[in-house]
N, CA, C and O of each residue as an XYZ file, in Angstrom:
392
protein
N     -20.844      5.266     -0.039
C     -20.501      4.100     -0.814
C     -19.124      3.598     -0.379
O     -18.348      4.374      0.178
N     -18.758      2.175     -0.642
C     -18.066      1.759     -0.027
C     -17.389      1.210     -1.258
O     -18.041      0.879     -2.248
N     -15.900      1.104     -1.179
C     -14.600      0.639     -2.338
C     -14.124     -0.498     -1.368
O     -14.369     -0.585     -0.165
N     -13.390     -1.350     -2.151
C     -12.310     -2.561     -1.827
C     -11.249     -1.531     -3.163
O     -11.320     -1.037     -4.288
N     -10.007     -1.789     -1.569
C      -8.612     -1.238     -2.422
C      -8.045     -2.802     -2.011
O      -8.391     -3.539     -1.088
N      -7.363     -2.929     -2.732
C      -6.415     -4.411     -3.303
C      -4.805     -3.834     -2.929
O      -4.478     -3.129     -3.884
N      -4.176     -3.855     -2.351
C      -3.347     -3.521     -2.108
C      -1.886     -4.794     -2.500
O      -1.828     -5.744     -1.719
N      -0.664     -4.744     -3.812
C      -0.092     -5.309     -4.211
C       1.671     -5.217     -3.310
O       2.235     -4.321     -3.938
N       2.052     -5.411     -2.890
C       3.421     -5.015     -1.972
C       3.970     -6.298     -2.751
O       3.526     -7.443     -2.836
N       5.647     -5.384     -3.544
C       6.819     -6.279     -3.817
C       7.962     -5.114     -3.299
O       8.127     -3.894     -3.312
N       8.714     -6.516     -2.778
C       9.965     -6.022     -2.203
C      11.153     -6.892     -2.195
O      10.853     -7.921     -1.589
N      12.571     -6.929     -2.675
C      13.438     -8.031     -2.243
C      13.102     -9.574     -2.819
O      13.666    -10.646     -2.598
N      12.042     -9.259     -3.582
C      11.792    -10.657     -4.013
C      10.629    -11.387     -3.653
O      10.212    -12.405     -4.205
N       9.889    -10.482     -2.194
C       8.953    -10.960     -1.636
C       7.878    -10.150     -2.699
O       8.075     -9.287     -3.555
N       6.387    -11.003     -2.121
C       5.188    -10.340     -2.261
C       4.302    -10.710     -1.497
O       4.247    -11.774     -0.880
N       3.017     -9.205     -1.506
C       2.134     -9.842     -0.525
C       0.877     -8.989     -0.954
O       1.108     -7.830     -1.301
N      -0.210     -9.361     -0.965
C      -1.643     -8.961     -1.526
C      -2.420     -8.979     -0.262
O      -2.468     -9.849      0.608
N      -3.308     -7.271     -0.390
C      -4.242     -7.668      0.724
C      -5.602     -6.672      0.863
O      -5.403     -5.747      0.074
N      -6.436     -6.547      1.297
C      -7.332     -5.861      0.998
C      -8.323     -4.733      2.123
O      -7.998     -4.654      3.308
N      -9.086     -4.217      1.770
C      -9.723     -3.644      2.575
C     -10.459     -2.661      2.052
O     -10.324     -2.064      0.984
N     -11.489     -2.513      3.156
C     -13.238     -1.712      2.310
C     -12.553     -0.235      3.026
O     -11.829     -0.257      4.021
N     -12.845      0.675      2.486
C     -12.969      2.193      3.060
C     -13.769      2.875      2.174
O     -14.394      2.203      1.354
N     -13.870      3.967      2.171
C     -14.817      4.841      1.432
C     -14.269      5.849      0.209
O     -14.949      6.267     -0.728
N     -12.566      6.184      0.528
C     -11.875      6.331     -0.373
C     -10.332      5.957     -0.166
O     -10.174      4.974      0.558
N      -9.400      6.428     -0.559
C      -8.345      5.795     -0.984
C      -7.587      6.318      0.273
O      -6.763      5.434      0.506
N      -7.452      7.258      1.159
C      -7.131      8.016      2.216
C      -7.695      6.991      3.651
O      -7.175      6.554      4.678
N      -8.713      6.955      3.160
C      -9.054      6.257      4.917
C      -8.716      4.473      4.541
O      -8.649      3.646      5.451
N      -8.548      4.139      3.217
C      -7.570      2.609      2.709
C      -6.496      2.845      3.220
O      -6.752      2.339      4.313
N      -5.317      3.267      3.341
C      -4.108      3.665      3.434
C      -4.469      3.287      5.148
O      -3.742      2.434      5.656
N      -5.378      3.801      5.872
C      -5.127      4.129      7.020
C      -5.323      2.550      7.739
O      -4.619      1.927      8.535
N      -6.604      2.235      7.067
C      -6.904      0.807      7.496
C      -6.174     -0.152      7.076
O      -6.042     -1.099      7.850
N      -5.429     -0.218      5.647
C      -4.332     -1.325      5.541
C      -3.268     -1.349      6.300
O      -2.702     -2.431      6.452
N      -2.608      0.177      7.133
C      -1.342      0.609      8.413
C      -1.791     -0.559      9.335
O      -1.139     -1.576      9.574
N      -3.282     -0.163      9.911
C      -3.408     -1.263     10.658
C      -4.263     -2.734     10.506
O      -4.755     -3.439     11.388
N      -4.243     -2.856      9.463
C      -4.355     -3.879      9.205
C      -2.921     -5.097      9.116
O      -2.845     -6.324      9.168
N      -1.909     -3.949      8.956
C      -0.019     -4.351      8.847
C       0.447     -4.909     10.372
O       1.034     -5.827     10.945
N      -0.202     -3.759     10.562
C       0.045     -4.015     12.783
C      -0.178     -5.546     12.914
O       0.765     -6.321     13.072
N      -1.204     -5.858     12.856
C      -2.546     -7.091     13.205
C      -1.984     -8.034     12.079
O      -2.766     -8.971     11.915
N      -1.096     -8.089     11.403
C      -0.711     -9.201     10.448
C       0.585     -9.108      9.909
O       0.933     -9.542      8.811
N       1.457     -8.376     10.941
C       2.709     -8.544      9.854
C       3.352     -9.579      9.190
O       4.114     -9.529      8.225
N       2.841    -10.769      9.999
C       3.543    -12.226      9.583
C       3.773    -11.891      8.073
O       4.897    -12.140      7.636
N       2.786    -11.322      7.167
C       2.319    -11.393      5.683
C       3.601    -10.286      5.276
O       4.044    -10.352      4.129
N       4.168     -9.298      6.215
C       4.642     -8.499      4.893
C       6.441     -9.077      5.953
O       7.252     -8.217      6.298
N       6.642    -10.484      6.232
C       8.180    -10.627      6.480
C       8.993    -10.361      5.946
O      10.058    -10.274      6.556
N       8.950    -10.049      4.342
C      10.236    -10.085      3.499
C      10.751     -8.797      3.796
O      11.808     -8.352      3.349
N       9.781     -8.066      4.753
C      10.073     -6.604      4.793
C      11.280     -6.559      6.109
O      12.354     -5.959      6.097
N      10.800     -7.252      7.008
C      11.561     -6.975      8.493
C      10.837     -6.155      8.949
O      10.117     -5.407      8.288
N      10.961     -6.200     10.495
C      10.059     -5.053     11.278
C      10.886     -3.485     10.872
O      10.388     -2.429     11.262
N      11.640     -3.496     10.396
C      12.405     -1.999     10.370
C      12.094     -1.781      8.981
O      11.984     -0.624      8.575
N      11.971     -2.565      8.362
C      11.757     -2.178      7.078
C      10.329     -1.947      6.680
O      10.097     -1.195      5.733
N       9.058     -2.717      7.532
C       7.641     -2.169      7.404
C       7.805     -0.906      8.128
O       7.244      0.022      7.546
N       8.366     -0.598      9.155
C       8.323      0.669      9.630
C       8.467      1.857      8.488
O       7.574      2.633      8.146
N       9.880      1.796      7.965
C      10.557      2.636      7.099
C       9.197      2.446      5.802
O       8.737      3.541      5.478
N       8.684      1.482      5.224
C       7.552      1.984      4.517
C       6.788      2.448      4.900
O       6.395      3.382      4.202
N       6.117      2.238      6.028
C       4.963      2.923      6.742
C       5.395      4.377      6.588
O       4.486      4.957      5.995
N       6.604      5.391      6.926
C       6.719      6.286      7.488
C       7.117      6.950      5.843
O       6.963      8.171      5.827
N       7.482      6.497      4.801
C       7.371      7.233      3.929
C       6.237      7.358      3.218
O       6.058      8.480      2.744
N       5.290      6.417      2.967
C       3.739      6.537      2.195
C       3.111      6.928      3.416
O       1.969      6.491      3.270
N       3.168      7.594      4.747
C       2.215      7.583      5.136
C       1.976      9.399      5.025
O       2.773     10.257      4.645
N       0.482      9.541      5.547
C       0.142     11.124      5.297
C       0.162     12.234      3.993
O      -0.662     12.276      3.080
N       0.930     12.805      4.116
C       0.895     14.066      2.680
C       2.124     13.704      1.410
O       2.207     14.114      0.252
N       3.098     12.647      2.298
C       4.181     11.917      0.694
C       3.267     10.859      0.067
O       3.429     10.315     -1.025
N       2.238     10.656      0.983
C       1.258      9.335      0.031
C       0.483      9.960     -1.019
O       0.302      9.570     -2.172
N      -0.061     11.275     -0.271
C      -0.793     11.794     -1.772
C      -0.185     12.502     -2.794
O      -0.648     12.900     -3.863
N       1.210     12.629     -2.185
C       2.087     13.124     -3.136
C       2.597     12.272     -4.256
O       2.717     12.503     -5.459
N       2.832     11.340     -3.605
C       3.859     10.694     -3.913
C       3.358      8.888     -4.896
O       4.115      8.001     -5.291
N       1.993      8.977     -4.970
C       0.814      7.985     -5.181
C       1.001      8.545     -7.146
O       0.987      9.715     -7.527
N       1.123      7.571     -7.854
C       0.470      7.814     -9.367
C      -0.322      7.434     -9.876
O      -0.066      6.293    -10.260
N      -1.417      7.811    -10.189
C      -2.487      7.286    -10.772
C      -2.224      7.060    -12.312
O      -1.905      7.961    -13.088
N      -2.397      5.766    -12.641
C      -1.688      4.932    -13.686
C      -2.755      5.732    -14.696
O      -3.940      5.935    -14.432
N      -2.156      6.079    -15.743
C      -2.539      6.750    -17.147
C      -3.514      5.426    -18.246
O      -2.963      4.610    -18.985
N      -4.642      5.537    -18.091
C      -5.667      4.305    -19.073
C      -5.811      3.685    -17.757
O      -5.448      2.590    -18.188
N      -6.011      3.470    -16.633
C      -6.304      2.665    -15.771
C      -7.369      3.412    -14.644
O      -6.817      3.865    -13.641
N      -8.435      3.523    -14.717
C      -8.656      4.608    -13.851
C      -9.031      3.834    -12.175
O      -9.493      2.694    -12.128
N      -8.846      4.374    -11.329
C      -8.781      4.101     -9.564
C      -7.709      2.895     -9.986
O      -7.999      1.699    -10.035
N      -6.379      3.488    -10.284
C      -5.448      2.699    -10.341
C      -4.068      2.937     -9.730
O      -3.396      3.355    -10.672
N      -3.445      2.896     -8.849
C      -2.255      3.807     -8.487
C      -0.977      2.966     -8.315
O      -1.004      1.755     -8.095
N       0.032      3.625     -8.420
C       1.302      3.139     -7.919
C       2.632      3.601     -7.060
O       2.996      4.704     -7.468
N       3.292      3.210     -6.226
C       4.411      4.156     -5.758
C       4.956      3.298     -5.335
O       4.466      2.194     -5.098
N       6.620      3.799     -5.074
C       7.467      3.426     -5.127
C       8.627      3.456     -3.723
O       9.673      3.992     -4.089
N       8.660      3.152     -2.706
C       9.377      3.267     -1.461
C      10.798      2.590     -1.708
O      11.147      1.840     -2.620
N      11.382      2.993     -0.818
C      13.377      2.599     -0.767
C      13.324      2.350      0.608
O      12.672      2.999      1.427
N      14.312      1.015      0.911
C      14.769      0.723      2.114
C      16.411      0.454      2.336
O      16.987     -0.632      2.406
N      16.853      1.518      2.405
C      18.233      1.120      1.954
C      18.167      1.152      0.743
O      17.220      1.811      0.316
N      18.996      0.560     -0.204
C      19.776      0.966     -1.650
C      18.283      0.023     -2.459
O      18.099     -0.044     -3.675
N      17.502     -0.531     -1.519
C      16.535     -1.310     -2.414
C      15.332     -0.819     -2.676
O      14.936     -0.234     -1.668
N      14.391     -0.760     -3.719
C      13.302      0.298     -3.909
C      12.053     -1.464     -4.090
O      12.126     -2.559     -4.648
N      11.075     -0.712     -3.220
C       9.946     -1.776     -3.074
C       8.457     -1.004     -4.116
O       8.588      0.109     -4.626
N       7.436     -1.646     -4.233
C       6.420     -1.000     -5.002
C       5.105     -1.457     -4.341
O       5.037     -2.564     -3.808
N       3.955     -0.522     -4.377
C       3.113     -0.802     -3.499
C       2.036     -0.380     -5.110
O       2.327      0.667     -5.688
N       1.045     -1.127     -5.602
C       0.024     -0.831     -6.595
C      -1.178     -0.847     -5.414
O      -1.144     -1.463     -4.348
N      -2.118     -0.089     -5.867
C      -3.881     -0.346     -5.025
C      -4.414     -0.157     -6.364
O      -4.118      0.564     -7.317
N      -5.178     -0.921     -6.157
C      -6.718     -0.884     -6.971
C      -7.759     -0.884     -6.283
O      -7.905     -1.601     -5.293
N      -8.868      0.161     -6.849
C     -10.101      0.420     -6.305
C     -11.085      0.044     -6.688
O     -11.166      0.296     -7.891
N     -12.148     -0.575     -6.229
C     -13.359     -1.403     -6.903
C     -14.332     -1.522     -6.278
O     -14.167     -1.800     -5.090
N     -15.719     -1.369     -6.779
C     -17.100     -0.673     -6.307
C     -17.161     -2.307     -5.108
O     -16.666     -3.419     -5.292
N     -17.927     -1.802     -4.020
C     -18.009     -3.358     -3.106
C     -19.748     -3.511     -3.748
O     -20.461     -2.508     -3.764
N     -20.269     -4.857     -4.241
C     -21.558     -4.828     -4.451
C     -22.539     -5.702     -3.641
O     -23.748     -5.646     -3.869
């Protein structure tokens, strides 16, 4: 079975929404990385050093660490990255594809 994660990115004032089918929330993560590659135009407010520096802290074993699954919300998550003294927020939502 196949999910759409919704992926919410605020940072600095910017925002940017974007999506993608995977099967769970692990192989989302992997396909929205490159889905970032193939479109950074969308996450500029970040800077190329600064999508890097998010990439490299949510990515792998601090993502499943570091991921909260929102309490009354279920396939709901949130976390929280720093770039410099500034802290950005990344929400996904998960939802059946029909």
């Amino acid at each position: 079975m196949k999910f759409r994660f919704t992926y919410v990115v605020e940072f600095n004032g910017g925002a940017s929404v974007s999506q993608v089918e995977a099967k769970d929330l692990q192989e989302s993560v992997e396909k929205w990385f490159k889905q970032l590659e193939e479109k950074s135009q969308d996450m500029s407010f970040l800077g190329s050093e600064g999508l890097r520096e998010m990439k490299a802290q949510i990515s792998g074993r601090e993502f499943e660490d570091g991921a909260i699954l929102l309490e009354g919300l279920p396939d709901s998550w949130s976390l929280v990255f720093a770039i410099g003294t500034q802290r950005g927020y990344i929400n996904i939502i998960k939802t059946e594809v029909k």
